[in-house]
N, C-alpha and C positions, 0 to 999 in steps of 0.2 A: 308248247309254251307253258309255262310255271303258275300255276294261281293265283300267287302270292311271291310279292318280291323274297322273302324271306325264303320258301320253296326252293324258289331260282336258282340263289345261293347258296341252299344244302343244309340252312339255318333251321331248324325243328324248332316249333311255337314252343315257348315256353311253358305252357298251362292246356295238355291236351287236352285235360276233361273238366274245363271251362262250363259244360252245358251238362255236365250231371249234374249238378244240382242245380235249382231254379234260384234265381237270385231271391225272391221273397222270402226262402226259408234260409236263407245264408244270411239277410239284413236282420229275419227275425230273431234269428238266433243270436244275433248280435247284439240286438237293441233290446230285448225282452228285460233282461236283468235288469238295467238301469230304470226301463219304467215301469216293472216291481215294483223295485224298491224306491221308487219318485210318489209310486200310489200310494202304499203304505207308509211313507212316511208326512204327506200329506192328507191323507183321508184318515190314516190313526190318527193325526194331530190335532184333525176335528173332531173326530170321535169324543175323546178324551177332555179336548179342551170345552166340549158344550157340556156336558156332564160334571166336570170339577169351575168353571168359571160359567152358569150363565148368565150372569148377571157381573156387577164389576166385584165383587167380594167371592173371595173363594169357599167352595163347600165342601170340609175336610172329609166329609162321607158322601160328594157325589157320585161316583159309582156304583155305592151302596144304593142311592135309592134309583139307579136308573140299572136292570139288573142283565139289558142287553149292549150294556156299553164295553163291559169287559169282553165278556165270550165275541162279542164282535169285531173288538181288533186283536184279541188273540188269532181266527180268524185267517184278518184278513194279512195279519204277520207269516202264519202258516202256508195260506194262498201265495204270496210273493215270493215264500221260501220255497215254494214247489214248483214257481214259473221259473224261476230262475235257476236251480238244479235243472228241471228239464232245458235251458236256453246253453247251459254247459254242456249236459250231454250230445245234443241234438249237434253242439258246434265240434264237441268231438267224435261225433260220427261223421261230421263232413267231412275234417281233416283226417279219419283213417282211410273214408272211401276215396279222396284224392291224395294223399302221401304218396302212391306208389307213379304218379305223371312221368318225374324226369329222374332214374335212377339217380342215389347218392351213396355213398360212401362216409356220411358225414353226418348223420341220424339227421338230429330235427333240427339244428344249422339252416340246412336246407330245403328242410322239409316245408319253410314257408316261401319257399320263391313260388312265386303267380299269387294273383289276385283270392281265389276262393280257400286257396290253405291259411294264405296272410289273414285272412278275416277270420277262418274259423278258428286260427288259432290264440287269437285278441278277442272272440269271442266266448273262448274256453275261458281265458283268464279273467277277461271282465266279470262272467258268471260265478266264477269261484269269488273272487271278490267283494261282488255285490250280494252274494248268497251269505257271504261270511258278515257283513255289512247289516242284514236284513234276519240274521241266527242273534249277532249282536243285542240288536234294539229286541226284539224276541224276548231272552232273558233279561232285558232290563224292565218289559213290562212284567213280567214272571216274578219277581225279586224288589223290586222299588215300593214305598210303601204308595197307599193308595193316595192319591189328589197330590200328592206330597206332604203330608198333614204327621 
């Protein structure tokens, strides 16, 4: 008798190697870029905004006189930009060590049928994206004038 209806019928599972990779590092890889860049663009916003507004009047040289406000969302811009390169990479390493499942003829078309190549491969792009997202705001704190003043 067959294990599996699909067996039965001669139907090969979709996603042989379903269980190389551990789902927690296929979710992390997935989600890591977006909360980067969620951290960094809320924890720089308070960085920046208690040092240029603490009180309700703005202070065109608050950064100036707070001297670990800058170097610490430069930081923690760098930090996000490094998690999220690593959440790209990491996603396309998953999709090379599963690509080869169900032979194709048709590159990477097909290359995302099953569950763990689909994610790694929305995982790659999310990470370029949000990496690109998270370089962006990067050089705008590098180039904008200080407080806005």
């Amino acid at each position: 008798m067959a294990k599996t209806v699909m067996t039965g019928y001669g139907v090969e599972h979709p996603a042989p190697f379903t269980g190389m990779v551990p789902h927690w590092l296929l979710f992390g890889a997935l989600l890591a870029a977006p909360a980067s860049w969620f951290v960094q663009l809320c924890a720089g916003y308070g960085l920046t905004a208690q040092a240029c507004f603490p009180r309700e009047t703005l202070l065109p040289n608050g950064l100036a006189i707070s001297h670990t406000v800058w170097p610490g969302s430069l930081a923690l811009n760098l930090g996000a930009a490094a998690v999220a390169v690593i959440s790209l990479l990491v996603s396309l390493r998953i999709w090379l060590r599963t690509r080869q499942e169900v032979p194709s003829a048709h590159g990477l078309i097909e290359g995302t049928e099953g569950r763990t190549r689909f994610l790694a491969v929305w995982g790659f792009w999310i990470g370029v994206w949000f990496a690109i997202g998270i370089l962006f705001n990067t050089v705008a704190i590098l180039e904008l004038t200080v407080c806005g003043a």
